[in-house]
C-alpha positions in Angstrom: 4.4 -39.3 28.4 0.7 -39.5 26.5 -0.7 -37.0 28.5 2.5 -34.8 27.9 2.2 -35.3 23.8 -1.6 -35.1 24.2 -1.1 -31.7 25.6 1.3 -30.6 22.8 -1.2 -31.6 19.9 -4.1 -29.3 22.0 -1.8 -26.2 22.3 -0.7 -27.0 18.4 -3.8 -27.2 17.3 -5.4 -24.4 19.3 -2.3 -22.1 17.8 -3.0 -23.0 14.0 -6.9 -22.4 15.0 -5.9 -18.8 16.3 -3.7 -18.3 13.1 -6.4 -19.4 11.0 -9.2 -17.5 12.6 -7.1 -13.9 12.1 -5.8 -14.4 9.0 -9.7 -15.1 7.9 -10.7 -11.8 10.1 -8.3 -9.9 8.0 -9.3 -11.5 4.8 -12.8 -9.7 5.3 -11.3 -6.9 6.4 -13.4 -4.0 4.1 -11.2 -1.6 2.4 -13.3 1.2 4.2 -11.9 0.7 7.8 -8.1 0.1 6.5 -8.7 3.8 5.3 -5.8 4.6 2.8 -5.3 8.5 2.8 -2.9 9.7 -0.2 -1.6 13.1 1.1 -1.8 14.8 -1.4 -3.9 13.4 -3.8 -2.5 14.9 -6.6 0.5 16.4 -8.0 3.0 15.9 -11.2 5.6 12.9 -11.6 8.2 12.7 -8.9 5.7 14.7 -6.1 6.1 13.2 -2.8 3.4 11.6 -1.3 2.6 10.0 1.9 0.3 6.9 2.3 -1.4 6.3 5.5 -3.5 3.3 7.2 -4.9 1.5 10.0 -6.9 -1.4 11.2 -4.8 -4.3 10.0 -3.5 -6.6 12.4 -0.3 -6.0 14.2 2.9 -6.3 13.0 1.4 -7.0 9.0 3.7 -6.7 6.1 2.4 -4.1 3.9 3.8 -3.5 0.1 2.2 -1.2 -2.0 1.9 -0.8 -5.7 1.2 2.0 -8.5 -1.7 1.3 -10.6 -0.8 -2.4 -10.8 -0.1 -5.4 -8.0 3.0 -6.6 -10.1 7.0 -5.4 -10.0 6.7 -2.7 -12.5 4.2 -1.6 -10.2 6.4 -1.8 -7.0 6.3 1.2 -4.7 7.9 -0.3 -1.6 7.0 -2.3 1.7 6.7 -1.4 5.6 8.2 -4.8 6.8 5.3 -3.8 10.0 2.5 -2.2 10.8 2.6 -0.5 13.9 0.9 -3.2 16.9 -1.8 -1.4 16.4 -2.3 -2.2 12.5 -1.8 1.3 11.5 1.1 1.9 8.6 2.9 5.0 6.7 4.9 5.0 3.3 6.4 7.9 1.3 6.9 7.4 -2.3 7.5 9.5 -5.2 5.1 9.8 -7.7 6.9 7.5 -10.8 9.0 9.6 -13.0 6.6 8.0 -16.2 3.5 8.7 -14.8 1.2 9.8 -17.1 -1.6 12.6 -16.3 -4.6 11.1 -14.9 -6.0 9.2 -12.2 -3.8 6.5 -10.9 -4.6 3.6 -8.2 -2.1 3.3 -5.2 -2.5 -0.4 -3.8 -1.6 -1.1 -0.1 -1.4 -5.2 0.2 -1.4 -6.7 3.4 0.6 -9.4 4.0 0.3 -12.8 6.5 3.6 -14.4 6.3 3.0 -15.5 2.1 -1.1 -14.8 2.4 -2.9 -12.0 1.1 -5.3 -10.2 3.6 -6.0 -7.6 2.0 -6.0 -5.6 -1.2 -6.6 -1.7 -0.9 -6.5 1.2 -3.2 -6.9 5.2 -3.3 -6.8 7.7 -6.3 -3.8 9.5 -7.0 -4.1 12.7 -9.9 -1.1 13.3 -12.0 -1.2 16.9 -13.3 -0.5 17.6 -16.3 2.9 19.9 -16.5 2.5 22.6 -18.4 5.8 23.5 -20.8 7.7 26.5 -19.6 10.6 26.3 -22.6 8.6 26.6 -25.5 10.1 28.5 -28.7 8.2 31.8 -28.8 8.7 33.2 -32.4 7.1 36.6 -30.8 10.2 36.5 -28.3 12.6 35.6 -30.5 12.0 38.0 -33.2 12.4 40.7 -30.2 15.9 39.7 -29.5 
């Protein structure tokens, strides 16, 4: 009966050392070999656009944000990355979004921990005005 509970605590503590020891890997994971590719990098408000990724651990939670990591900021989540690590989203641009440069943030998740915190540039165009009142125009009709 000890040896049997002795064993237990080994193989307990040997699984929380395994947790611990990824969920540390992933925390130094550098932004550079997660790779987050916006395609495209730029349109106007609503554009689609697809977000792509790699390197995390398997099976991570990913959540992704626009210009802030906060719920007006909310994009969306992949529950998963791939077993590989590698993810894909499609949002829309945010009907507000101002012209500019914009950050898209992919968050990697372990269970309710951080990993890691990732962003690319997004460029809203600026629309141009298609309607405008012409007085040249409308003196001609």
């Amino acid at each position: 009966m000890r040896l049997r509970m002795l064993l237990i605590m080994v193989i307990a503590v040997m699984a929380f050392s395994l947790l611990a020891t990824s969920s540390a890997f992933a925390q130094n994971l550098p932004c550079t070999s997660v790779n987050l590719t916006l395609v495209p990098t730029h349109g106007v408000a609503g554009t689609s656009v697809m977000a792509t990724g790699g390197n995390l651990m398997g099976n991570t939670e990913t959540e992704f944000y626009w210009d802030t990591i906060d719920a007006p900021g909310f994009l969306g989540q992949v529950l998963s990355s791939d077993p590989g690590g590698d993810f894909s989203f499609s949002f829309n641009v945010p009907a507000g979004a101002t012209a500019g440069v914009h950050q898209v943030t992919v968050r990697g998740l372990f269970g309710n921990e951080t990993l890691v915190d990732c962003s690319a540039d997004f460029t809203v165009d600026a629309t141009v005005q298609t309607d405008a009142y012409s007085p040249a125009l409308a003196a001609q009709g």
